[in-house]
C-alpha positions in Angstrom: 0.0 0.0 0.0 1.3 3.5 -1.1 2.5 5.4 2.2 2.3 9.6 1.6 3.8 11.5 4.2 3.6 15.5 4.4 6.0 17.5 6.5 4.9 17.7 10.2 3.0 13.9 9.9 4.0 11.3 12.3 6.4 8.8 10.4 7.6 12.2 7.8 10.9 12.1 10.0 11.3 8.3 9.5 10.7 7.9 5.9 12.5 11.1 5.1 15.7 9.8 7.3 15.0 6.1 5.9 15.4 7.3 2.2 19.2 7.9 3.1 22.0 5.2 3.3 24.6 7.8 4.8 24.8 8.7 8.4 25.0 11.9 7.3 21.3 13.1 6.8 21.1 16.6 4.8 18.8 19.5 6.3 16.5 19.4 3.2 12.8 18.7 3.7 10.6 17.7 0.8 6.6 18.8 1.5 5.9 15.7 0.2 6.9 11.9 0.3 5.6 8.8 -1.7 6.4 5.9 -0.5 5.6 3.6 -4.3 4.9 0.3 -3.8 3.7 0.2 -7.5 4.2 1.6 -10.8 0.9 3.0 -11.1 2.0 4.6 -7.5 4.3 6.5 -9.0 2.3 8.0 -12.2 0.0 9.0 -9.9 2.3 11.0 -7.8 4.1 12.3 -10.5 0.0 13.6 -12.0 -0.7 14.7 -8.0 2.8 16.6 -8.4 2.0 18.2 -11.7 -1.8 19.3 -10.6 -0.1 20.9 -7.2 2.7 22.5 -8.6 5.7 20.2 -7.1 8.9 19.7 -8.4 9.8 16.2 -8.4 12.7 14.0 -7.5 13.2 10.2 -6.9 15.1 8.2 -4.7 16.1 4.6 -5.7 18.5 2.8 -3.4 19.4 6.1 -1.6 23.1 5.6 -2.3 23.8 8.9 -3.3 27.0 10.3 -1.0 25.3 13.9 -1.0 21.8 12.7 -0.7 21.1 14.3 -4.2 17.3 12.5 -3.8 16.5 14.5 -0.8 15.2 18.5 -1.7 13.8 21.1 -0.3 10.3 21.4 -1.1 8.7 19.8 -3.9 7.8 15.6 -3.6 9.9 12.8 -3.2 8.9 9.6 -4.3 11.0 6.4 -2.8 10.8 4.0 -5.0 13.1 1.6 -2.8 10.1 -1.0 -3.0 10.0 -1.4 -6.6 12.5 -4.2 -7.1 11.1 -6.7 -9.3 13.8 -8.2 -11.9 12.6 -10.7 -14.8 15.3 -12.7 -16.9 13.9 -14.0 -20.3 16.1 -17.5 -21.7 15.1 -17.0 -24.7 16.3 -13.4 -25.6 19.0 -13.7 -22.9 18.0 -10.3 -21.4 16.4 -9.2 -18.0 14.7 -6.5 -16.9 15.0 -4.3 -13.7 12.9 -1.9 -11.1 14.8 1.0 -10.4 15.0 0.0 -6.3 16.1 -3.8 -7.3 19.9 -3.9 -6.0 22.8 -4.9 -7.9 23.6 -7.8 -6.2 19.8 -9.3 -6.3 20.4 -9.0 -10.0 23.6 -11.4 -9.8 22.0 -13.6 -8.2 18.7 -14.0 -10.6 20.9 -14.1 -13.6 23.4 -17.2 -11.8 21.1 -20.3 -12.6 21.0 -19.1 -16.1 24.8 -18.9 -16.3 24.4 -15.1 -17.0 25.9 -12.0 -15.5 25.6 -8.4 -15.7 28.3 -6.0 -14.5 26.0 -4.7 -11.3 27.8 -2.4 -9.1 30.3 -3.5 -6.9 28.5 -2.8 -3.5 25.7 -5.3 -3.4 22.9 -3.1 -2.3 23.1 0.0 -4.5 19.7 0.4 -6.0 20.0 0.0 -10.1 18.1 3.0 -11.1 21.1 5.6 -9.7 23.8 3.3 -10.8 22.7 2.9 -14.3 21.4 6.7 -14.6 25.0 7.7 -14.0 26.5 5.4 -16.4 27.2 2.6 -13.8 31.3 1.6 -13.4 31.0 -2.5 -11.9 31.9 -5.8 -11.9 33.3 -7.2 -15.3 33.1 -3.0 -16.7 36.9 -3.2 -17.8 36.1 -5.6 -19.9 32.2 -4.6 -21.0 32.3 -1.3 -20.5 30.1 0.9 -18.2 27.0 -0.7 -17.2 24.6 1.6 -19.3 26.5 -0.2 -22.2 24.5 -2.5 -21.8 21.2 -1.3 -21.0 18.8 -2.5 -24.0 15.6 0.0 -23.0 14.3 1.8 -21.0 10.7 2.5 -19.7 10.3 6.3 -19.0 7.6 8.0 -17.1 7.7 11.9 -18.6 7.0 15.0 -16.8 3.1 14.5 -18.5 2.5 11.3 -16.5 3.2 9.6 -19.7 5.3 5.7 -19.9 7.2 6.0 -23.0 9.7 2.9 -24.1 12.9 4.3 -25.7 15.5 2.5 -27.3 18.3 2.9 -30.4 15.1 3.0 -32.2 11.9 4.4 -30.6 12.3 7.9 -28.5 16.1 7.4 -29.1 17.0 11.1 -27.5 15.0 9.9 -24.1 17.2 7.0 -24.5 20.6 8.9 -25.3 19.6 10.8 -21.7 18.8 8.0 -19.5 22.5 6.4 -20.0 24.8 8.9 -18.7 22.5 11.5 -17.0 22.4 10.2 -13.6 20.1 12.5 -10.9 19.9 15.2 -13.5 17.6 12.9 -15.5 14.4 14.9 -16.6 12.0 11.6 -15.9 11.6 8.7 -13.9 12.8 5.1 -15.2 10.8 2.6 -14.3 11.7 -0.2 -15.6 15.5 -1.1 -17.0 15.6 -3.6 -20.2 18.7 -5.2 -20.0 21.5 -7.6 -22.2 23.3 -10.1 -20.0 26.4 -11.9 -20.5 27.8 -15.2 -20.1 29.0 -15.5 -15.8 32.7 -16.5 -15.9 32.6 -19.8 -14.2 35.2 -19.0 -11.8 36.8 -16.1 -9.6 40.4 -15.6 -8.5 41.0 -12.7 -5.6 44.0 -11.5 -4.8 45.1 -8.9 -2.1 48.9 -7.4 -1.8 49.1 -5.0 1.0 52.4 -2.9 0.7 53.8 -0.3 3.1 53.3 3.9 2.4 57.0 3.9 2.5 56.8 2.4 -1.4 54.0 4.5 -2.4 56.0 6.0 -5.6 57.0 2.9 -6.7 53.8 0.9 -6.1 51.6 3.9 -7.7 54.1 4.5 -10.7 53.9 0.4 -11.5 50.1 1.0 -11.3 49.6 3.5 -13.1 52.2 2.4 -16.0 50.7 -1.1 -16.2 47.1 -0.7 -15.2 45.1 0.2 -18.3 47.0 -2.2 -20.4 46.3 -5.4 -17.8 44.1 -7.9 -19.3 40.5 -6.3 -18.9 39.4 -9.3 -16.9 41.1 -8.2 -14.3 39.3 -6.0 -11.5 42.0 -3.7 -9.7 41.9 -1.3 -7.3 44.6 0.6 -5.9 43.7 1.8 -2.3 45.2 4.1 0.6 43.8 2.6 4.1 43.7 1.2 7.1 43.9 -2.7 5.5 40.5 -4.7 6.7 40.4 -8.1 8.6 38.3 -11.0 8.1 35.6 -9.6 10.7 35.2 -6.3 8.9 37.5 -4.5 11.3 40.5 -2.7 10.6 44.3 -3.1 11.4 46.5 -1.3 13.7 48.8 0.7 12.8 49.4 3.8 10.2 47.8 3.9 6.4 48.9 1.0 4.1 48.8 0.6 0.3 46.2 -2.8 -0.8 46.0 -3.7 -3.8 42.5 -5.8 -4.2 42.3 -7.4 -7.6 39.9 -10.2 -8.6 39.6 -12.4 -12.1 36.6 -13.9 -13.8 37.9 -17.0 -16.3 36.8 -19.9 -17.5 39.5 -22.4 -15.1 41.2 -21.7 -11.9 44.4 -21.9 -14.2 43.3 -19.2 -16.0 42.1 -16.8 -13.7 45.5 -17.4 -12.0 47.6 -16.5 -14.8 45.8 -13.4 -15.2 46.6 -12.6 -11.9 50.5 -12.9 -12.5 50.6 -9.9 -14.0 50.5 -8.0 -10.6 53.8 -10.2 -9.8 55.6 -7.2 -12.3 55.5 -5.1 -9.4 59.2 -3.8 -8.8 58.7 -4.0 -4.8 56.9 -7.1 -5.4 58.8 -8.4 -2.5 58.2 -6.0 0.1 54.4 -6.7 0.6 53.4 -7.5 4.3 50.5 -9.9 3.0 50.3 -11.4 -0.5 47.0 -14.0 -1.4 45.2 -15.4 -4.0 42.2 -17.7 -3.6 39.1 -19.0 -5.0 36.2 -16.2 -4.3 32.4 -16.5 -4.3 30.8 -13.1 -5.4 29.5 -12.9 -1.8 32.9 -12.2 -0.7 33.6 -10.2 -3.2 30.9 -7.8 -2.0 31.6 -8.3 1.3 35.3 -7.1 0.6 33.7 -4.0 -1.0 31.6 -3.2 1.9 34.0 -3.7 4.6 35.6 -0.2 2.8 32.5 1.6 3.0 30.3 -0.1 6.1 27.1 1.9 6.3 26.5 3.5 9.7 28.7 6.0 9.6 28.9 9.6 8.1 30.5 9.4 4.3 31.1 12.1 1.3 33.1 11.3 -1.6 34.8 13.2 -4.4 36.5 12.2 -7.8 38.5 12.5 -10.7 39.2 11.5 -14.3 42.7 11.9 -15.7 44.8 10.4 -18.6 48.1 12.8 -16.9 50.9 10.0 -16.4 52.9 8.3 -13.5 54.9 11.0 -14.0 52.6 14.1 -13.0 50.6 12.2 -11.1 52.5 10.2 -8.4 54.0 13.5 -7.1 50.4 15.2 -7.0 48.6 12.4 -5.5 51.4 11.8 -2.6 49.2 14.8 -0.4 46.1 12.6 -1.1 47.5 9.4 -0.1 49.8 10.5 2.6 46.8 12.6 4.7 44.1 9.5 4.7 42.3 11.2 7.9 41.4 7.9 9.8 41.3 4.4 9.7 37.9 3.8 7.7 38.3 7.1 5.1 40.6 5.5 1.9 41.9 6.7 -1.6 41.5 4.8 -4.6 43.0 4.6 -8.2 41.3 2.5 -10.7 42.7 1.6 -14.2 40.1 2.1 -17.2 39.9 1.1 -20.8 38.2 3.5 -23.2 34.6 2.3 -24.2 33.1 4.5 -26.1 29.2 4.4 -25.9 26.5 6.9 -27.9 24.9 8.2 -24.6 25.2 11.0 -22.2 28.0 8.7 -20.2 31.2 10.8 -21.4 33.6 12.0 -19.0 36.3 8.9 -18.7 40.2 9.1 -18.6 43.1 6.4 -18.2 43.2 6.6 -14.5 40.0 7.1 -11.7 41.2 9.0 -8.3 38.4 9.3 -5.7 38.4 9.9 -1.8 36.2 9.0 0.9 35.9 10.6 4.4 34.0 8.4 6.7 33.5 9.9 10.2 31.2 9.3 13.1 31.1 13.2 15.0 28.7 15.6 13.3 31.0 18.2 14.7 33.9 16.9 12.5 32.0 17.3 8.9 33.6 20.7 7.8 37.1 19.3 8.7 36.5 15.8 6.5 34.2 17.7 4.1 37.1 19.9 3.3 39.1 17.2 3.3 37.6 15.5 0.3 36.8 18.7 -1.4 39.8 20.8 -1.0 42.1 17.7 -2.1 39.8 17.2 -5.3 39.9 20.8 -5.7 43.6 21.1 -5.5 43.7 18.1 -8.1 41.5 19.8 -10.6 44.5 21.2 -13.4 45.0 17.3 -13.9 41.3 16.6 -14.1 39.3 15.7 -17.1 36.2 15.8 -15.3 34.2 13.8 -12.8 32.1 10.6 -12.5 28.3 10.7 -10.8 28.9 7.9 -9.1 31.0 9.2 -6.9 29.4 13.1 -7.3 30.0 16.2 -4.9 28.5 18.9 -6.7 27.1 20.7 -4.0 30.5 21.3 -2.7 32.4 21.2 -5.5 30.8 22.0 -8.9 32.5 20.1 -11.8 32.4 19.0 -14.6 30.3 16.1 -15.0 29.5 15.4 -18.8 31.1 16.5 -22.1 30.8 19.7 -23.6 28.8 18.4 -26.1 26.6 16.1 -24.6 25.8 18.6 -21.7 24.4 20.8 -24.1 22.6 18.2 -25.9 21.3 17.2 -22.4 19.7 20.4 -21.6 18.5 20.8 -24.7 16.6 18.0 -24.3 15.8 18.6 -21.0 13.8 21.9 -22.5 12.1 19.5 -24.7 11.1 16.6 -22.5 10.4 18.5 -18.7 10.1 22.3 -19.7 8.5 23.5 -16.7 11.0 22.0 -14.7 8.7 19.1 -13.1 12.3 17.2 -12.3 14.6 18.9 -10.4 18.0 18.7 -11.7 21.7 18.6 -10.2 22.2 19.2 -6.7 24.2 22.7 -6.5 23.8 23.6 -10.0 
């Protein structure tokens, strides 16, 4: 049953709080929220909204690290409940509710022998990750999740459901790959191509002092975005995580995490070799490699980022080389605040895809504060944004993802394609029924 709360009702405070995964709940109050346990729930909030005069904005799996779902004023429809998934054996393809979580799809898709390169935290809602272009499991070697995205099902400022594709409403289409929370409609339902699930997966963790930083980092960057793309690797600056989530004593290390999908336990192993190149190989504290479920690769993933505590991230694009960047980055790496805020670098392959999704570079920088005292946010605020800020002369741009507009404007798209995206937004929403970026 639909729940509609207006500001001041008992149980407002809960679902408005509730819509949020962060700790860190923003001091913006919608008039209105829809709690959608339908589809039909949500066309008729969106033709309450319109009759009323609300501007509109959605929340899917409430990921979002500034809360970009949560305005002031206007209605906010949760659509968290809306999570069916379908997968078709015929056609090979699924389809999605925007509130259905990555790791739900995974796990439809694994009797089938089928995968889809969900996000790699398990319960980030699909309709933000795939609005924002969707970087995932398997993406070095697929490309960005909205890659693969078939159709999608649009609700439109006028209450209307229009299906878009390559074919049929092909702008609306264009939008809804790339546009993430500046999307000027609502998705509700995601039509997507699968691919065959690599029977097994290798992990590997190297854990490497801050004292070899330069030469670690260099390597990385060097090697990286020429490594086989079946290989998932992510450089990171932190406190390094034990097997009950927790964190080890002692100062900031360098991990590097890596995982491979392959057809044989041989294979994926092989693969894996290629981190061996390392020049300080030898000097890692901990070196493994083992057969992993996609369980624990999730749960790997979430022990960097464990919800209940405050979180902001910020990010980066940049093809500049080991050369510019290890010196520039050394400020970033070396100043890791605490033991559960972390740096990463990701490698990335260039996939180019006819949709909004644009801004991409060789190398991936982002940084996450997490911090428990509300009377510590401007110190870990400004330490995500003033280092992403300092970085910006090597920056190509920014992912959504990983967005901090409302502290740090950015940009976020292509020239080209931001232009095309407003124009379209003109088209498609030109009362301004949606609200658009956070901060912009």
């Amino acid at each position: 049953m639909t729940e509609t709360y207006r500001r001041g009702d008992d149980g407002y405070e809960a679902a408005r709080q509730s819509a949020v995964w962060n700790d860190r709940k923003p001091d913006r109050f919608p008039d209105v929220i829809v709690v959608a346990e339908t589809e039909q729930d949500v066309v008729d909030a969106v033709v309450s909204a319109r009759e009323r005069g609300l501007r509109v904005k959605v929340r899917s799996g409430g990921h979002s690290w500034t809360a970009s779902g949560i305005r002031d004023g206007g209605m906010l429809i949760d659509m968290s409940r809306l999570r069916e998934i379908t997968y078709d054996p015929r056609s090979r393809t699924a389809t999605a509710q925007p509130g259905a979580y990555g790791g739900d799809l995974l796990k439809a898709l694994e009797p089938h022998g089928r995968f889809f390169p969900s996000g790699h935290c398990p319960t980030v809602g699909l309709g933000g990750y795939l609005l924002q272009g969707g970087l995932g499991w398997q993406s070095r070697l697929l490309g960005p999740a909205c890659a693969s995205v078939l159709a999608v099902d649009v609700l439109t400022a006028d209450g209307e459901i229009i299906h878009a594709d390559e074919h049929e409403n092909s702008d609306l289409y264009w939008a809804a790959r790339g546009s993430g929370p500046g999307f000027f409609g609502i998705v509700m339902r995601f039509h997507l191509r699968t691919h065959p699930r690599p029977p097994v997966t290798m992990a590997s963790v190297q854990v490497f002092p801050l004292e070899v930083y330069e030469e670690v980092l260099t390597w990385a960057i060097e090697t990286g975005p020429d490594l086989d793309p079946r290989v998932e690797i992510l450089f990171v600056a932190t406190n390094p995580r034990l097997e009950d989530g927790s964190t080890a004593p002692g100062p900031t290390a360098i991990q590097i995490i890596a995982c491979a999908m392959a057809d044989t336990e041989a294979e994926a192993r092989d693969i894996l070799s290629a981190l061996d190149t390392n020049p300080v190989f030898d000097t890692a504290v901990t070196r493994t490699t083992f057969p992993a479920t996609m369980d624990q690769m999730y749960a790997a993933v979430d022990a960097l980022e464990p919800s209940g505590h405050r979180w902001l991230a910020d990010n980066m694009w940049t093809d500049a080389g080991a050369d510019v960047l290890v010196p520039q980055l050394r400020e970033l790496f070396t100043t890791v605040p605490n033991d559960i805020s972390h740096v990463l670098w990701y490698p990335w392959r260039d996939h180019p895809v006819d949709a909004a999704f644009s801004n991409t570079g060789r190398s991936y920088i982002a940084a996450y504060a997490g911090w428990d005292d509300p009377a510590q946010d401007d110190a870990y605020v400004g330490w995500v944004t003033g280092q992403m800020r300092r970085l910006e002369p090597l920056s190509k741009g920014i992912q959504l993802g990983d967005e901090n507009l409302v502290n740090r404007p950015w940009r976020y798209l292509a020239e080209d394609n931001e232009r095309r995206l407003e124009e379209l937004r003109e088209q498609y929403d030109p009362d301004g029924r949606f609200f658009g970026y956070l901060g912009l």
